[in-house]
N, C-alpha and C positions, 0 to 999 in steps of 0.2 A: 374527611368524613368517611368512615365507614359504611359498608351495604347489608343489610339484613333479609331474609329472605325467611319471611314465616310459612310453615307451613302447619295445617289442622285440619282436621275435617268438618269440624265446626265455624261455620260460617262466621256466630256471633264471637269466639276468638280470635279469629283473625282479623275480624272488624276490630277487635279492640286492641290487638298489640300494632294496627298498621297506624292507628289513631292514636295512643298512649306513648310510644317510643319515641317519638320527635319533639313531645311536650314534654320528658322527662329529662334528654340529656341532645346535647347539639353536635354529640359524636358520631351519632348513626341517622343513617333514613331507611325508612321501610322500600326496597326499590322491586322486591319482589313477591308476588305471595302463590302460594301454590296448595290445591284442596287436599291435595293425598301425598304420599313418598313418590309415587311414578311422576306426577307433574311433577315434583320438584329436581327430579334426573333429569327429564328433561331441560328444566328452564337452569341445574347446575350446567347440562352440554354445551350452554349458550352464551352465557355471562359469568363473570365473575362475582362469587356474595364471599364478605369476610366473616361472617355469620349465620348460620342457621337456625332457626330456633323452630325446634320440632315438637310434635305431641308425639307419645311413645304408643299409643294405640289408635291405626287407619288401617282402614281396609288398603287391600290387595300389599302392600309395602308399605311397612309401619316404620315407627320410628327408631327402631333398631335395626334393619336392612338399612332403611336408609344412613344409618350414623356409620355402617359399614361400609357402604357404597363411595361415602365422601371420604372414610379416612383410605380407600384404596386408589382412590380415583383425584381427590383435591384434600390432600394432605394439609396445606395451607388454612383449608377453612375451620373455622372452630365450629361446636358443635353444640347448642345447648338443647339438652332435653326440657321438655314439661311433661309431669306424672302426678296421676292423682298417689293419695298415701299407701291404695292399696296397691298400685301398679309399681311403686317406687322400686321393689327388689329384682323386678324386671330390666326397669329402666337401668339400674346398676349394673347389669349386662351388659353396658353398653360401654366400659370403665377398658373393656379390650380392646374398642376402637379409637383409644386415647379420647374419650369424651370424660372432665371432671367438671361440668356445670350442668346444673339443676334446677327446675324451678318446680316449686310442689302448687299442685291446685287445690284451694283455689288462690288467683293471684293476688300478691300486694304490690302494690304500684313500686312502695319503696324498697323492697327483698329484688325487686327487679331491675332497678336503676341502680344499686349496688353491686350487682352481679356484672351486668353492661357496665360501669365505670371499670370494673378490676376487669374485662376483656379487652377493654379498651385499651387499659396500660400494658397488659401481654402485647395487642400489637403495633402499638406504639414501638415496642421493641425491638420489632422484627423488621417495620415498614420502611420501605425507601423513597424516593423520589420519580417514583414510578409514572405522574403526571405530566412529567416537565420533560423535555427533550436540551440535555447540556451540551452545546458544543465544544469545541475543541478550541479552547480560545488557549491566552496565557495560561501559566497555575496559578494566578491571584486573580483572573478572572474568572477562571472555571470553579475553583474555590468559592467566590464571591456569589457567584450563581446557584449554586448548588448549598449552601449556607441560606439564602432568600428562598429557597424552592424547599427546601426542610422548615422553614419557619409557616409557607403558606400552609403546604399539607399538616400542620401542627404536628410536626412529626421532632417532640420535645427533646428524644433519647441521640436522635444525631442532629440535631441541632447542638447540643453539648459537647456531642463527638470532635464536630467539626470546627468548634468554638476553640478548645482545648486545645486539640491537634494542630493547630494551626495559628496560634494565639500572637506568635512572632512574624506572619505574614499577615494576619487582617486587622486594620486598623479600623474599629470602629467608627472612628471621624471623617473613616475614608467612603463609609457603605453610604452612607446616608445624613446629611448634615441637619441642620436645626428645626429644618420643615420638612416634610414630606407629603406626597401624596402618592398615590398607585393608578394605575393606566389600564384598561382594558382595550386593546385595537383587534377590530376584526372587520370583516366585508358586511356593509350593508345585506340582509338574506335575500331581498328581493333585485337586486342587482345579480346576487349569488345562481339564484334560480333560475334568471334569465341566462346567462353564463354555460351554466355548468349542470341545472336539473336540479340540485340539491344543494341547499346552504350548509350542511353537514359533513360533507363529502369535503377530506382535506384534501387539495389541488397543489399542483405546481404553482400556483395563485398565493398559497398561502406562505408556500415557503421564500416566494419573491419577496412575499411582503415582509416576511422575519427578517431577510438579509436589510433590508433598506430602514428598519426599525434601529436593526444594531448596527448597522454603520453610520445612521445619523447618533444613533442613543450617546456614543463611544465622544461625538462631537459634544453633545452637552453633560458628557460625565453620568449618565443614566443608565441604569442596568436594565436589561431585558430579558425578559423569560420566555420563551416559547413554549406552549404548552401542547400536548397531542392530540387534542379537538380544535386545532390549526387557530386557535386566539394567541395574541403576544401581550406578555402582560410587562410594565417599564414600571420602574420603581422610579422617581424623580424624587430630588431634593435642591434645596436652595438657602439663603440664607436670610431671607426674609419671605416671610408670605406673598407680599406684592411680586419681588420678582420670581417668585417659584409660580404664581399663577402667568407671568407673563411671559415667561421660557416656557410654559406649557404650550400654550395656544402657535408659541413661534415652534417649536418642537410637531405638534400634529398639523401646523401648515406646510413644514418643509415634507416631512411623509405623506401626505395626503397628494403635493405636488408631484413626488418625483412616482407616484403610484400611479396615479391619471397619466404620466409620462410615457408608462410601461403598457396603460391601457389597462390597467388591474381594475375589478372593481372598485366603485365609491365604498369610501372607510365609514366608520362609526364608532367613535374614542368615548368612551364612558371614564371619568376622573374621581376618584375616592373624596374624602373630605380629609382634610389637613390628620396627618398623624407625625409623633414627635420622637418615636423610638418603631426600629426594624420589629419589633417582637410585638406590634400592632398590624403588621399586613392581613393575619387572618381577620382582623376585624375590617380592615380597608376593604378587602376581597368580599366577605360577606355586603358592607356595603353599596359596592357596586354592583354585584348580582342582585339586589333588590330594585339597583335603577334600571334592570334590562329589560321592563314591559314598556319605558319611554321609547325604545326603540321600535313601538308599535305604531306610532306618531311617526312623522316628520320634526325632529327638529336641533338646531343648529349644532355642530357637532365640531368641537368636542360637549361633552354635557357635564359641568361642574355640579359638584355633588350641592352644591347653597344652594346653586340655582333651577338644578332639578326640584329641591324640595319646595321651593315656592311656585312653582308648574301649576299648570289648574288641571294637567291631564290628571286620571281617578287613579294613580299608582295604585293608593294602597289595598284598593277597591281591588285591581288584577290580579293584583299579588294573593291576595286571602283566597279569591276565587279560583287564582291557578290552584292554590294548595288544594282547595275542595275536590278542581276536575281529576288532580293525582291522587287525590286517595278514593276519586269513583273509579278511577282505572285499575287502582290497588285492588278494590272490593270486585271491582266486574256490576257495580252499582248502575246500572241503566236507566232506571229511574230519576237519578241525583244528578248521572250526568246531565242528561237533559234538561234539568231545571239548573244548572251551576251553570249548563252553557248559556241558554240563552239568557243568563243575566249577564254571562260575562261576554258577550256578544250588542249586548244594550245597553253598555258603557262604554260603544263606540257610535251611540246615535249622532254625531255629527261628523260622523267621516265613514258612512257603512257604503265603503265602494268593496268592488270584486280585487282593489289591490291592497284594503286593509285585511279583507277576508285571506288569502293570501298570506297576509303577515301574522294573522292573528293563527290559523291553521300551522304554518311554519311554527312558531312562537308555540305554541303546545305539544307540538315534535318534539322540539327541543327541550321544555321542560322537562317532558319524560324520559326522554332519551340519558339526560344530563344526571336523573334524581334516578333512573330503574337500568341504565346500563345496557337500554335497548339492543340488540343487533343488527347492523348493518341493513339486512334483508328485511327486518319488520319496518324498519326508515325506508326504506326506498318503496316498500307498500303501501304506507303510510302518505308519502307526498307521491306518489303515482295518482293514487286515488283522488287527493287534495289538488292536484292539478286538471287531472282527467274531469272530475265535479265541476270545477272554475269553469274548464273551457268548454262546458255544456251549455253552463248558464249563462254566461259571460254575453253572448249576441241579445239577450233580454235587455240589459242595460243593469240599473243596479239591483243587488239579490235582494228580493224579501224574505223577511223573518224567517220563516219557516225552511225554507233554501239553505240559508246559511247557520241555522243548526243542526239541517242534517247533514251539510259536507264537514262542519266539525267535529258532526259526533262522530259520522263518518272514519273519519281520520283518526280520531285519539283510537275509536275501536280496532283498526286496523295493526295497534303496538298492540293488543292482546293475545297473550300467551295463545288463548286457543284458538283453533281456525275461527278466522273473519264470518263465515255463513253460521257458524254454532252460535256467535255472539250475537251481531244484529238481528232484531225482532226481526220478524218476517213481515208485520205491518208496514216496517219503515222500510227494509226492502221493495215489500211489491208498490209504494208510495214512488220510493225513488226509480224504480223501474217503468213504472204507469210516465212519470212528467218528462223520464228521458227521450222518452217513445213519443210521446207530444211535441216536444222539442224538434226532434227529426221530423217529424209526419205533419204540424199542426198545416203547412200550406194543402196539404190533402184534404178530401171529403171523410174524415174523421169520425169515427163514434164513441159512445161509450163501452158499447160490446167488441169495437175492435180492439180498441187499448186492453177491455178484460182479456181476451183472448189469448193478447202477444204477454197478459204477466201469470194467467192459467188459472185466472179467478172470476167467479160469476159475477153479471153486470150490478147483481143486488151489495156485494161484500165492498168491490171497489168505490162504489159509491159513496158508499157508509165507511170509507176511508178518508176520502176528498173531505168528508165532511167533516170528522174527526182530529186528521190531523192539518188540514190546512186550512178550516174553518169555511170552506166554500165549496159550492156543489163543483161538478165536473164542468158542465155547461159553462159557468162562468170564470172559470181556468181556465180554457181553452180559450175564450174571446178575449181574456185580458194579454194570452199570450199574442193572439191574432195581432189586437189594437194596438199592444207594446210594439211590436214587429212594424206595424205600419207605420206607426207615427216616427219610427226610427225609419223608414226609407223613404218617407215625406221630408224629415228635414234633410237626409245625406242628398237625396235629389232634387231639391224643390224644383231648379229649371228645367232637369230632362227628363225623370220620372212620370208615366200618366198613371192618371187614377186607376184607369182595368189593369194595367201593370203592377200596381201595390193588392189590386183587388185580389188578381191572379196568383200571388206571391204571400199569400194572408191565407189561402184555402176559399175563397169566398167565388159563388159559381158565376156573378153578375157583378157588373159594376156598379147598377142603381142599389140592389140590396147591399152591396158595400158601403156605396155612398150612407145611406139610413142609418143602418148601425154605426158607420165612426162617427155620424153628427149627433148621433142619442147619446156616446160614450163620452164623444170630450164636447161638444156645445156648439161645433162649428164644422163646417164641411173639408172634406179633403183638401181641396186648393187652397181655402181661406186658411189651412194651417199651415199648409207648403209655403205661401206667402207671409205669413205672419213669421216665422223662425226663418226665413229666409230675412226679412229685415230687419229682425233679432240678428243675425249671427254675421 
């Protein structure tokens, strides 16, 4: 799949080719969008796009500086202008930075999916295997690996290549027999995180795991690919469906075994649905990247593609809505985000702990990262912040609502191009800033003017924030953090714990006045709770 990178200084363009290009053709994603020519120098400094598709009049760096800038700087990338009719003999200017693609305004869906299909087969022509890492195996294994790794990237022209060339060494009976399926093996993330900080970040972890994949694979005749975002992907076949499903499960228990050996992270094997010819893996592939929001769940692994589909987790539900949260990040959409997140944050109402949160936060890194070619540095900002947020909240017990859409918004904000303080409203800043400060302080004698104080907003604004975005005044934020707080060191203590000791540790200046308020909040007095979850637990 190809990367695009619109740039316009029109808003409503941009909205519509980040929207328009991945419903027209399944060659390209929109992975980056930029308002002027200067953003788009910068976000070309950063990532790789095999497309640009420019408007030929922006301020400061138009679209002819910039179709210069790339052909001196990233040669590789093609260039498509868009011009209106009067601007066209301008835009032909641009025929000396080796740019021969056009799109005249205003647009047709179809003049435009025609243009992208014939860019597509240009670089088809050129494209290698640039995803895959091929070791140094035989030459009918290295052959055979790199033949599979041409077929995934749909990369048709050496695929042919290497078909032809080679036609007296590969025996297609040999690749792949009458059934097939395809293997996605990688680290559980949240295992990863505890580990190593980032699930993203390839380790010496992952290459362990490559070697033990291909020395088993080799035992059951399975090809393995390892890819450079540290997954390994196994091609299996068999000669009947029954036993190609049952050398699977025997295949990812012997690696899952000798990995726990090593002390490696817990694995998590995703399994295509049955394919009958090698020239089906890009559809295998695509299938299994739509199983990868199960892994937001717990559950038993490896995951066959049947038995994923009769799941009652909301797949298809995550799926549509991850698309939505990537194209609010594409737009810088603030609005959307926040309403895309917290629905897709509410199709985790029976599991909303701080380690789904977690996963689910991880899990939109990764979308974008995978779909916009993130850089390293906006990842590591990205789960810094995602982690730092957790373990704010994380002593409360589980996040509410509000909490946990703003460490995802949080988070996804944090991959944008432009500085994190330009993007985030200032509302949700000083929101999130006011609860952190609670957080720290709430066992203190607490007010409203001292939280305004420490985020440098009047007692009147912050109020009328509490109330806005977390639907409850200040006052009773604060005593639900108190109450939260106490009731968690009544159950960890019930024998040794005393009541002025929870009093004193809650901010509350007396122990009678603590006693009052926790029996008006949950129904029963301090000890009668210490006791009662004490012969609960």
């Amino acid at each position: 799949m190809y990367n695009i990178l619109v740039v316009d200084d029109e808003k409503l363009m941009r909205t519509y080719l980040a929207n328009i290009i991945p419903s027209l053709t399944d060659a390209y994603q929109v992975s980056g969008i930029a308002e002027d020519g200067r953003e788009a120098i910068d976000l070309l400094n950063k990532q790789h796009y095999d497309v640009v598709i420019t408007d030929i009049k922006m301020p400061e760096v138009d679209g002819l500086n910039l179709a210069r800038y790339i052909h001196e700087n990233h040669p590789d990338t093609v260039v498509i202008i868009v011009s209106g009719y009067n601007n066209f003999s301008y835009a032909r200017k641009a025929i000396q930075y080796q740019v021969t693609d056009y799109l005249l305004k205003p647009l047709v869906d179809k003049d435009l999916k025609q243009l992208l299909d014939s860019v597509s087969a240009r670089l088809s022509n050129v494209s290698g295997t640039s995803n895959w890492v091929i070791e140094d195996f035989s030459l009918e294994v290295k052959i055979k690996k790199e033949l599979l790794a041409s077929i995934m990237d749909e990369d048709t022209a050496r695929t042919y290549s290497l078909f032809t060339q080679y036609e007296d060494i590969i025996d297609s009976s040999n690749i792949m027999n009458s059934y097939g399926r395809l293997i996605r093996c990688t680290f559980d993330e949240i295992e990863q995180i505890l580990k190593s900080g980032s699930p993203l970040n390839v380790t010496t972890d992952h290459l362990k795991l490559n070697v033990i994949i291909n020395n088993t694979a080799r035992n059951f005749e399975y090809t393995a690919l390892y890819n450079r975002n540290g997954s390994t992907w196994i091609l299996c076949s068999d000669s009947t469906p029954e036993s190609l499903i049952t050398n699977i499960k025997k295949f990812y228990k012997t690696i899952a075994s000798k990995a726990a050996s090593q002390r490696l992270p817990k694995l998590t094997g995703l399994v295509s649905g049955e394919i009958h010819d090698i020239m089906d893996l890009p559809s295998a592939e695509k299938s299994i990247n739509s199983m990868v929001p199960i892994t937001l769940f717990k559950p038993v692994y490896p995951v066959i593609e049947e038995v994923y589909r009769t799941s009652n987790y909301p797949i298809t539900a995550i799926n549509v809505l991850s698309e939505n949260i990537f194209s609010d990040y594409l737009t810088h959409s603030l609005n959307q985000l926040y309403k895309n997140t917290k629905e897709f944050w509410n199709l985790f109402s029976e599991h909303q702990n701080y380690s789904t949160l977690l996963r689910c936060g991880s899990y939109l890194i990764q979308l974008i990262r995978d779909k916009a070619q993130i850089t390293p540095y906006l990842i590591h900002n990205a789960y810094n912040e995602l982690t730092r947020q957790i373990n704010i909240y994380l002593p409360l017990g589980l996040p509410e609502e509000s909490t946990a859409i703003q460490i995802l918004v949080s988070t996804v904000s944090c991959l944008f191009t432009k500085e994190f303080a330009d993007v985030i409203p200032e509302s949700m800043r000083i929101v999130s800033s006011a609860k952190e400060y609670i957080l720290s302080h709430f066992q203190d004698n607490i007010s409203l003017s001292d939280v305004a104080e420490y985020c440098g907003v009047s007692n009147c604004y912050l109020s009328d924030l509490f109330h806005k975005t977390l639907n409850e005044p200040y006052s009773k934020y604060l005593l639900r953090i108190r109450m939260e707080q106490a009731a968690r060191l009544l159950k960890k203590g019930a024998n040794t714990i005393r009541v002025y000791e929870v009093a004193e540790k809650t901010g509350f200046n007396s122990a009678k006045h603590f006693i009052t308020v926790f029996k008006k909040y949950y129904g029963v007095t301090p000890v009668s709770y210490a006791k009662q979850n004490n012969c609960d637990s």
